[in-house]
VEXNU-330026 format. One line per field, with one value per atom (N, C-alpha, C, O): x, y, z; residue in three letters; atom name. Coordinates in steps of 0.001 Angstrom, whole numbers. Example, Ala and Ser with C-alpha at 12.3 -4.5 7.8 and 13.67 -1.06 7.14 Angstrom:
! residues 2
X: c(13190  12300  13200  14236  12850  13670  12900  13409)
Y: c(-5690  -4500  -3300  -3319  -2250  -1060  30  1138)
Z: c(7800  7800  7800  8465  7080  7140  7870  8039)
resn: c(ALA  ALA  ALA  ALA  SER  SER  SER  SER)
name: c(N  CA  C  O  N  CA  C  O)
This chain:
! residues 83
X: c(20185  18927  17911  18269  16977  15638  15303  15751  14408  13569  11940  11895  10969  10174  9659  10148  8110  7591  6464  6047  5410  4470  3242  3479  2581  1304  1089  646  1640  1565  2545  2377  3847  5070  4780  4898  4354  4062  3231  3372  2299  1170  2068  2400  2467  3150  4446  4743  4945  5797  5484  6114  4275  3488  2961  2833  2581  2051  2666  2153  3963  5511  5637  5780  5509  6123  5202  5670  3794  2764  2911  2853  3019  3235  4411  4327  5316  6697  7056  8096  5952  5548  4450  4237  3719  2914  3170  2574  4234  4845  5822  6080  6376  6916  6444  5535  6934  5978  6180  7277  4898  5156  4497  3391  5263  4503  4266  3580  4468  3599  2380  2536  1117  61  -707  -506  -1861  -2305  -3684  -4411  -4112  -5696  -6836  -6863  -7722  -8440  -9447  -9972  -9551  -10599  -11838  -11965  -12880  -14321  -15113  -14582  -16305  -17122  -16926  -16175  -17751  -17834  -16812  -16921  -15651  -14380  -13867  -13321  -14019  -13942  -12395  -12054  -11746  -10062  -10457  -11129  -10187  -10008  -8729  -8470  -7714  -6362  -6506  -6868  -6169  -6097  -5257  -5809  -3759  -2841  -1462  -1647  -419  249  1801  1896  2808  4383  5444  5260  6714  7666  8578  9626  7997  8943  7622  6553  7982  7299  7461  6507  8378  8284  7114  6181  7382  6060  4640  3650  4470  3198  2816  1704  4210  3526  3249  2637  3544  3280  2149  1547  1756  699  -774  -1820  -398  -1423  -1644  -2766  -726  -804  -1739  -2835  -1493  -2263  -4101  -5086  -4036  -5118  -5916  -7115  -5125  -6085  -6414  -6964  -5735  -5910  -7581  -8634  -7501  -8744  -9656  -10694  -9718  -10515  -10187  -9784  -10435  -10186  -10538  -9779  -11977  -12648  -12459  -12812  -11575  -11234  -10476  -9848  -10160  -9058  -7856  -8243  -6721  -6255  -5035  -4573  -4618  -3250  -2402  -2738  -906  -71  352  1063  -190  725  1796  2340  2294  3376  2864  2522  2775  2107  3567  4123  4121  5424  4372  3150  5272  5009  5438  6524  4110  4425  4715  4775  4878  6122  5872  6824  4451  3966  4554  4738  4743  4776  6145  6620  6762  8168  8773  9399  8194  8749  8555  9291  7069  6771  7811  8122  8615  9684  10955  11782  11511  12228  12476  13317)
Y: c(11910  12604  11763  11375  11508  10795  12331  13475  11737  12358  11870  11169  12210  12176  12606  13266  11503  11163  12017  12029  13141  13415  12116  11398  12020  11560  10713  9578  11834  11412  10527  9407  11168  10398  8735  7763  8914  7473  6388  5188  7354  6566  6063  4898  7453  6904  5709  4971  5747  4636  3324  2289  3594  2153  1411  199  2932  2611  1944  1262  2432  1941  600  -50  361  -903  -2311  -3399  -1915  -2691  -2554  -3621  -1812  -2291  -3262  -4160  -2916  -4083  -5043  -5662  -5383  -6656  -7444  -8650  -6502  -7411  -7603  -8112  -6982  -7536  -8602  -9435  -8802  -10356  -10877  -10563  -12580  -13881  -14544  -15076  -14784  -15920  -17218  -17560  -17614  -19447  -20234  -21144  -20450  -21083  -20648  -19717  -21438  -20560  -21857  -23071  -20783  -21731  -21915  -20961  -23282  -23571  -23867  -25089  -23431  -24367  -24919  -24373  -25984  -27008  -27027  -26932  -27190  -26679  -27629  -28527  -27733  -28841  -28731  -27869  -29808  -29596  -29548  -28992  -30506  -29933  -28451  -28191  -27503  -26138  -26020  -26699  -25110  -24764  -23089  -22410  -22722  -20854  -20751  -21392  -19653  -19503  -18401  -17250  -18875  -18336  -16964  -15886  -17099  -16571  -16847  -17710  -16107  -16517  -16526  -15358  -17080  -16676  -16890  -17394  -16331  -16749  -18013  -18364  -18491  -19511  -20026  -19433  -21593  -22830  -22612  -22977  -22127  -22347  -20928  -20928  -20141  -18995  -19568  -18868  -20532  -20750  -21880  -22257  -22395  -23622  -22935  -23520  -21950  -21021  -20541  -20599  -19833  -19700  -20194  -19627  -21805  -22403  -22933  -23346  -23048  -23570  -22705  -23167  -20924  -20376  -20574  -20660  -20592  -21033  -22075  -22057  -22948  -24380  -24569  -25541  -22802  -22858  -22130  -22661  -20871  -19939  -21206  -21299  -21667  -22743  -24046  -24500  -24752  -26224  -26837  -27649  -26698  -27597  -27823  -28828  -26427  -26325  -27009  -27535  -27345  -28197  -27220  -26287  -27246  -26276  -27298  -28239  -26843  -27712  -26654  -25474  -27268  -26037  -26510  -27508  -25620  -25666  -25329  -24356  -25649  -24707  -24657  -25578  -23521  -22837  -22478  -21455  -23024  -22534  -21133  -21037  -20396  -19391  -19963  -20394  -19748  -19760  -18647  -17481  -18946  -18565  -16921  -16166  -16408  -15269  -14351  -13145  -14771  -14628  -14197  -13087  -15396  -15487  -13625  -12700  -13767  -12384  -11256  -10294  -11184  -9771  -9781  -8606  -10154  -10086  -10010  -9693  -10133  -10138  -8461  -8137)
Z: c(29320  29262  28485  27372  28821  28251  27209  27282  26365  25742  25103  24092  25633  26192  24161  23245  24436  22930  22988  24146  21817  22099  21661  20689  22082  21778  20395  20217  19363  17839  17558  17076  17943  17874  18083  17338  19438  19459  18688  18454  18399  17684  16498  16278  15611  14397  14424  13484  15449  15715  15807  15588  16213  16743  15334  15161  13983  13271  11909  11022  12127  11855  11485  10449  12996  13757  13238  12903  13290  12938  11161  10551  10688  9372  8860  8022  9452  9225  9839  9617  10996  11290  10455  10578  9501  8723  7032  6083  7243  5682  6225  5356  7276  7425  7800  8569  7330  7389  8079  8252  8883  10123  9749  9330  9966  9225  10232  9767  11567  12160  13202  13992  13123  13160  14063  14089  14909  15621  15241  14967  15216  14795  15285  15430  15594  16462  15450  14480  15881  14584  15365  16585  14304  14426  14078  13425  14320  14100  12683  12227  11711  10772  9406  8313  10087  9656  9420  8348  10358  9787  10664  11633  10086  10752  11280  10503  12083  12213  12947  13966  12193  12215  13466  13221  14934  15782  15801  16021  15534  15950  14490  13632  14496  13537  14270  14646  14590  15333  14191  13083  14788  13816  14147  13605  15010  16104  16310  16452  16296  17153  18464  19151  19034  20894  21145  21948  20496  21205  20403  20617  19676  19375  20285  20655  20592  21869  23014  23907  23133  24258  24583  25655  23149  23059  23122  23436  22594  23198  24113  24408  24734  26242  26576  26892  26592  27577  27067  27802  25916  25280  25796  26074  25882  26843  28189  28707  29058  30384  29961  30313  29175  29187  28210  28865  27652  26816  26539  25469  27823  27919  27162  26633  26746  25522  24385  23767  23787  22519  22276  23195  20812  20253  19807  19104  20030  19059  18542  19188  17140  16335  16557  16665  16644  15707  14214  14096  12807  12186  11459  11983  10590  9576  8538  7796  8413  6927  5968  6367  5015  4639  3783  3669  3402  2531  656  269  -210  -1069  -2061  -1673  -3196  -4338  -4250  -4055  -4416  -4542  -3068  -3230  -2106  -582  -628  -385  -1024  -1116  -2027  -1510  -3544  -4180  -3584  -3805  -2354  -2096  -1161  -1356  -291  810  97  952  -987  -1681  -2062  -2902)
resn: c(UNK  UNK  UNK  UNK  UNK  UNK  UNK  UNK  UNK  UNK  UNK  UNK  UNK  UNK  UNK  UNK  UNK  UNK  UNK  UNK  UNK  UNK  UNK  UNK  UNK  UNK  UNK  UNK  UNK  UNK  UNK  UNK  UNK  UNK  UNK  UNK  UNK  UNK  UNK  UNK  UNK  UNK  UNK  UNK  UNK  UNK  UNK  UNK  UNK  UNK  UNK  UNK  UNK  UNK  UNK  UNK  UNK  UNK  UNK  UNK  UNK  UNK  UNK  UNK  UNK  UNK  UNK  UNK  UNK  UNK  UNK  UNK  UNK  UNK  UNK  UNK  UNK  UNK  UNK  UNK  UNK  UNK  UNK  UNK  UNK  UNK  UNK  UNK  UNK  UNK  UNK  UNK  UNK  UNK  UNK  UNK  UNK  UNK  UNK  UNK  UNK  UNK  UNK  UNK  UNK  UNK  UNK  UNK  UNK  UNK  UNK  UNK  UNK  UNK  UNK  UNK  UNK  UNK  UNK  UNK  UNK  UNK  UNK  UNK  UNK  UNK  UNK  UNK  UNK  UNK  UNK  UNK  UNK  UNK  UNK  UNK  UNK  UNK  UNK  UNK  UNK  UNK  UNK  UNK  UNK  UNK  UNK  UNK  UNK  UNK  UNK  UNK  UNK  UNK  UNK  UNK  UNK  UNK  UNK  UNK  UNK  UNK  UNK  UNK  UNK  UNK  UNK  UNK  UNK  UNK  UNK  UNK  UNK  UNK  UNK  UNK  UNK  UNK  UNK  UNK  UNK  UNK  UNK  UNK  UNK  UNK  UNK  UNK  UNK  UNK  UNK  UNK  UNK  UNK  UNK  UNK  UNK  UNK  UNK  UNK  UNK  UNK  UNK  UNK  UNK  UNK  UNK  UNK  UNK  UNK  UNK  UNK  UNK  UNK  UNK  UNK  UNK  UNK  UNK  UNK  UNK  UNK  UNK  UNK  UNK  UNK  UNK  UNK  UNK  UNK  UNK  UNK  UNK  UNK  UNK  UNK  UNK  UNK  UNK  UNK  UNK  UNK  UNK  UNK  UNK  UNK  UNK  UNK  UNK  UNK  UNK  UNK  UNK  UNK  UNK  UNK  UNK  UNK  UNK  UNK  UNK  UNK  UNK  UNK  UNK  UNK  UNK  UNK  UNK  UNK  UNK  UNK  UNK  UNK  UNK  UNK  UNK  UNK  UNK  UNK  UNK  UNK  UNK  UNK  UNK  UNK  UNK  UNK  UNK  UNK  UNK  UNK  UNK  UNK  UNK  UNK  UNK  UNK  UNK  UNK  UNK  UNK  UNK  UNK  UNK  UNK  UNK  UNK  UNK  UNK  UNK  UNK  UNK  UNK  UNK  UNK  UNK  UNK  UNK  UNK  UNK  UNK  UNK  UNK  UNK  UNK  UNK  UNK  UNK  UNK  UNK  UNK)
name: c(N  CA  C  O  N  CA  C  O  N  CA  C  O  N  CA  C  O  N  CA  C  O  N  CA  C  O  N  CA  C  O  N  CA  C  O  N  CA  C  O  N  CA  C  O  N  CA  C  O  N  CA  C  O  N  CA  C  O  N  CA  C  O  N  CA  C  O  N  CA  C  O  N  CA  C  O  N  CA  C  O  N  CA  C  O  N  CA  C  O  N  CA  C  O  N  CA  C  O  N  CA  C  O  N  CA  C  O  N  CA  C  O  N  CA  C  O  N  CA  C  O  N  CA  C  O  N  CA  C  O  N  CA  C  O  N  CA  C  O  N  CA  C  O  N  CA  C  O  N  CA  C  O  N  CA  C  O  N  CA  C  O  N  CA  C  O  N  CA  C  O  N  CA  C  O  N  CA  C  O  N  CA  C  O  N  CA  C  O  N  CA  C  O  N  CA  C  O  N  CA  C  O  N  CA  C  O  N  CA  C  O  N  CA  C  O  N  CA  C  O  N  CA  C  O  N  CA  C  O  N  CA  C  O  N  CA  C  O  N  CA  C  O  N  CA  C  O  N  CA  C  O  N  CA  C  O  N  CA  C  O  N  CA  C  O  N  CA  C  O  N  CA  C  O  N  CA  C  O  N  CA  C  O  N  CA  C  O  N  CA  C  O  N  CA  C  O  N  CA  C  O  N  CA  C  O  N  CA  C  O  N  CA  C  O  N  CA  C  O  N  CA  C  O  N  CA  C  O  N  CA  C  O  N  CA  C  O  N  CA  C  O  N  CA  C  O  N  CA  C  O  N  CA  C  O  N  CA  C  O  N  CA  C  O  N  CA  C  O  N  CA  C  O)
């Protein structure tokens, strides 16, 4: 038997879900570099293969752009709140 979610249920699940995806740390992140030397942190993954992924699709919708991938390790402060 399925059982079937109301409306709220879901929301709050969703709202769940999104919070304990943002207390863990994803360290590699995608960049696109800007005139001016400027960096803006596109995207963040927990895995290098979905951030190469990611930009791939990135360079189909925005050819022109530059984008890096990098690794952001997490520091010391980062490190205790996951602890």
């Amino acid at each position: 038997m399925v059982k079937r979610l109301s409306g709220q249920s879901v929301q709050r699940l969703a709202h769940e879900n999104s919070e304990a995806c943002s207390q863990t740390y994803r360290p590699w992140a995608i960049a696109r570099i800007l005139p001016n030397a400027k960096v803006y942190i596109v995207a963040r993954f927990h895995n290098r293969q979905d951030a190469d992924d990611h930009k791939r699709a990135l360079h189909r919708f925005i050819p022109a752009a530059k984008f890096e991938i990098i690794f952001d390790p997490p520091n010391e402060e980062q490190q205790d709140n996951q602890a």
